[in-house]
N, C-alpha and C positions, 0 to 999 in steps of 0.2 A: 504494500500500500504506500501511495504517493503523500509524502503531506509537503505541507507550503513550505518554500526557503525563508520565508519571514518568520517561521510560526515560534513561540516562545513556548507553548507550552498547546499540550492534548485535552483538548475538555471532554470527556466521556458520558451520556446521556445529553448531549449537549442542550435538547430541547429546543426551543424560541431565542436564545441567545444571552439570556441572564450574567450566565459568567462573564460572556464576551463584552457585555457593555460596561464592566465591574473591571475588567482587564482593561478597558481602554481608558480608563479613568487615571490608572497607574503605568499608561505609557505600554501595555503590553499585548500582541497580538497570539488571540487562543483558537487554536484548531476544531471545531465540532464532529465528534461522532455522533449521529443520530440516527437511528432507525424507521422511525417515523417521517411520511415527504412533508408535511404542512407545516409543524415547526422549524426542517430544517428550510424549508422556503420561508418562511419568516425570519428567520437568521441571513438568507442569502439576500433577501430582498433591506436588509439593513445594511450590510455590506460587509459580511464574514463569511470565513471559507467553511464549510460543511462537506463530511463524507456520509451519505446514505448506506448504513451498514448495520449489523448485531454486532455489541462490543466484544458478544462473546465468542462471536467468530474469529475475531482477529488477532494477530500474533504482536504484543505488544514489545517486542523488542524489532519489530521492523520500524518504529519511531524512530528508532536513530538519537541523534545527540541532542534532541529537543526537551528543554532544560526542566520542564516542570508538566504536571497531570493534574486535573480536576476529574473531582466525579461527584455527581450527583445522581448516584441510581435511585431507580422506580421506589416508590413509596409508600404507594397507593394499596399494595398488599397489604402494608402492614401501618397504617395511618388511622388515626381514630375516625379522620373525617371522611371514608369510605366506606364500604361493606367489611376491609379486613379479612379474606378470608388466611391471608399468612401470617394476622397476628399470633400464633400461635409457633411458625415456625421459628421463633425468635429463639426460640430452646432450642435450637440445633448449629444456630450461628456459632455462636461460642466456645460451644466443641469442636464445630468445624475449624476455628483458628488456632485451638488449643493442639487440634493435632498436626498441624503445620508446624507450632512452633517446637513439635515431638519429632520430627524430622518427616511427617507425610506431604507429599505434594500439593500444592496447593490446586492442580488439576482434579486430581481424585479426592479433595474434600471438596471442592463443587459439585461433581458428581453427586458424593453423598448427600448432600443439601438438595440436590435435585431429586433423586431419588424419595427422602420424606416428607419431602416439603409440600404443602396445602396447594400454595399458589406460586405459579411459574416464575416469578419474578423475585419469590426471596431468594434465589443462589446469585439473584445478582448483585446483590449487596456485598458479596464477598469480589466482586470483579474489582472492585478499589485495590486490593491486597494485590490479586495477581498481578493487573498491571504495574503496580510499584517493585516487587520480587523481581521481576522478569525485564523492567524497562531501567528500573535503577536512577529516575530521576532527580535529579536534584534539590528537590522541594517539591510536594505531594499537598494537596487540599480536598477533602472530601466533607461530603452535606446530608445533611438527611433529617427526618423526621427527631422529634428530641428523643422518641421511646425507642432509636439504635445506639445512644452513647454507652451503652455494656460491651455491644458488639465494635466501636470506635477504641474501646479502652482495651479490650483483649489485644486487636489489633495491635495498637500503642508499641505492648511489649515485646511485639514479635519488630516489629519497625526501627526499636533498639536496638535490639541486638542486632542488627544489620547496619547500623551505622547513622542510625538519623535522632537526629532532634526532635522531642514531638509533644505538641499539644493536643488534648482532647476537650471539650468543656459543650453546654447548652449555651448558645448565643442568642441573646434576647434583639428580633430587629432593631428596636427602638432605640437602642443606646448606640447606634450605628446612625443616624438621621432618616430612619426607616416610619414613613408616617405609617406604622402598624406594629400590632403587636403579635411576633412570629417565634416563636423559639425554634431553634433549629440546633441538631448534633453536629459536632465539628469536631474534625480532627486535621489537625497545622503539622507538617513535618518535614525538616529540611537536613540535607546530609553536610551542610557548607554554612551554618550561621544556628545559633540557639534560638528558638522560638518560642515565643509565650500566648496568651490569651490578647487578643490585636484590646491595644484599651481604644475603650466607650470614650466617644466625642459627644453623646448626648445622656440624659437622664433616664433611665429605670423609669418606665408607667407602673407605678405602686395601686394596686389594683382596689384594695383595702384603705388606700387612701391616696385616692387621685388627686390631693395638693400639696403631695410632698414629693420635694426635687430634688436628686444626690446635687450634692456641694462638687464644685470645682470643674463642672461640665456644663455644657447647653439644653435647657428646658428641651422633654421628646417633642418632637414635631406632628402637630394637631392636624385633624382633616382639613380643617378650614382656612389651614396655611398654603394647602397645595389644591385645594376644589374649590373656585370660585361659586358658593351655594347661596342662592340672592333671594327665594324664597321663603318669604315670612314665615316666622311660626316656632314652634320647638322643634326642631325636627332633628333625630337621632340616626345614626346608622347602624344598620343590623345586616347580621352575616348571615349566611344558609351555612353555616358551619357548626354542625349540633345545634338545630335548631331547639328552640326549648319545647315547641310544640312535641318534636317527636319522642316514641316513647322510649329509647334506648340512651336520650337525654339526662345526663344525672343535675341535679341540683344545681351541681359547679357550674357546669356547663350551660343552663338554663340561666343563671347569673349571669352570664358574659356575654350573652346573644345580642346586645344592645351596648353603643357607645354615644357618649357625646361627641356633636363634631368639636368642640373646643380641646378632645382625647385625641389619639391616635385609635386609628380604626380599627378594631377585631382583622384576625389574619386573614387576607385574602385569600379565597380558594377556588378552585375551577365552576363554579356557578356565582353569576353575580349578585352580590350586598344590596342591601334598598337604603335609601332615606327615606324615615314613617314620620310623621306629623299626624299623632290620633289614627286615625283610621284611614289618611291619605299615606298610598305610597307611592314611590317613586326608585325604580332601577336605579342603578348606581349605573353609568356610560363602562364602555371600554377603554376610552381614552384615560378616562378618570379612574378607575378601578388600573392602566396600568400604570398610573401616578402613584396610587398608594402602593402601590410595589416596588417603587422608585424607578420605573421607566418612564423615558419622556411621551410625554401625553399623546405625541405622532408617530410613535413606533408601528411597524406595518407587517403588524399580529396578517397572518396571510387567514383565510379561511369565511365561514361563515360567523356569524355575530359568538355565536355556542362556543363554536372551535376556536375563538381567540379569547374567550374569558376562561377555556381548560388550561390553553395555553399561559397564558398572564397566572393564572391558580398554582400550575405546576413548576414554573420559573422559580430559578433562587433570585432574591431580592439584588439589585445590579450592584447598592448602597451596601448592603453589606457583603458581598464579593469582593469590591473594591478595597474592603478593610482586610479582609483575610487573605487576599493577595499579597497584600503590602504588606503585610507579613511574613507571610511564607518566601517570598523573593527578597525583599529588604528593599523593597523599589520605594521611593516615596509618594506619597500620596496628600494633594491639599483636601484640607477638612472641607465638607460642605459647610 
């Protein structure tokens, strides 16, 4: 396989282009693998390069000397905000990396994860590892849903002992200038510079009490800083993300289904958010919905109205890409 002579680094699941807009914030040009054609013509139609492929077809030491790897595998198996049917195979992750770092292949413990697994897409949480094993690059960043950092942290130690530096941690959007509140798993590792937790340029949304601001950073970034919303009224934003109506809905999560716009907004996810005023509602746009993601409002989501707010839902946030870049490379990055 062919990649670009510019390219800095492999983005793996590439999607719609998240990484890449996060990369180019920090000066850096990232390769896309994606398997899917509408995301990656939404990435092409932005102006990055994209391979239409399965990552797990491909031999990741044909990359060559390209200095760094992103991944962001599927998630959607094992995601609260889906059906789930591989939350369960999350038991098998951990073994599966426990026996690599027992001296088993890391072919044949994908295998086995394929073999148990509920849903087709949990072995491919483990394709982060292989590609890093086998490609050796220089700095490694991988994303995922917050309920993988067990399987991030197993990881971790096999990553050591091969020579790299490595962080693991939940990343909160918000403290990144992410007008949402996203937690996501993150693991930073680089074989050429110590890495740590990229620090917060902005404030923790304290949920329990939305008027208190961490000291020594910038207030999170509210809906109503980045949606021009000129309609009178109280009006709130609410997500289709555990909705409260539904019954698999717990308490928690019935609590969170509504924000102020003066808040940062419930995490965005592949079906679009409303603004309700009482009993009036109103869609959240696509333009606006890829703003609370931190894409620019005219990004050119390819598809029908459905298939660009899946897209925008399943994208890593650009804003905080851009931080765990900068990290992981040592590249510098101005704060929003």
């Amino acid at each position: 396989m062919d990649y670009p002579y510019l390219c800095d680094a492999v983005n793996l699941f590439s999607g719609a282009g998240g990484w890449e807009v996060g990369a180019a914030q920090v000066g850096m040009r990232a390769h896309g693998i994606e398997l899917f054609p509408l995301p990656a013509a939404s990435a092409r139609a932005a102006g990055f390069t994209v391979t239409e492929a399965s990552v797990a077809d491909l031999d990741p030491r044909d990359a060559g000397d390209i200095a760094g790897l992103i991944a962001s595998p599927p998630c959607q198996g094992v995601s609260v905000a889906g059906k789930g049917a591989g939350r369960e195979d999350v038991i098998f992750l951990s073994p599966a990396v426990r026996s690599v770092e027992a001296g088993r292949s890391i072919d044949d413990a994908i295998a086995e994860v394929c073999r148990q697994s509920l849903d087709e897409r949990s072995a491919l949480i483990l394709e982060p590892l292989r590609w890093t094993l086998l490609m050796r690059p220089e700095w490694t960043v991988w994303e995922q849903v917050s309920t993988q950092l067990p399987v991030w942290r197993g990881c971790a130690g096999l990553l050591e002992s091969n020579g790299y530096s490595v962080w693991t941690g939940n990343m909160a959007s918000e403290r990144y200038g992410v007008p949402q509140t996203r937690a996501r798993a993150v693991l930073i590792a680089s074989r050429t510079r110590r890495v740590g937790e990229p620090p917060a340029t902005h404030s923790r949304f304290h949920l329990r009490d939305p008027g208190r601001l961490d000291e020594g950073v910038k207030p999170w970034v509210s809906v109503a800083e980045v949606i021009d919303w000129q309609e009178p009224g109280d009006w709130v934003v609410r997500s289709n993300y555990s909705r409260g109506g539904k019954k698999h809905a717990t308490a928690a999560q019935r609590g969170r289904s509504t924000r102020r716009l003066d808040q940062p907004s419930i995490t965005v996810v592949g079906k679009p958010g409303h603004f309700m005023c009482g009993d009036v509602v109103r869609r959240i746009s696509v333009p606006d919905t890829a703003v609370l993601q931190s894409f620019p409002a005219d990004y050119p989501f390819q598809g029908n109205k459905e298939q660009r707010y899946q897209q925008i839902g399943n994208a890593v946030p650009p804003l905080l890409a851009a931080h765990v870049l900068a990290e992981a490379s040592g590249r510098a990055w101005v704060a929003r």
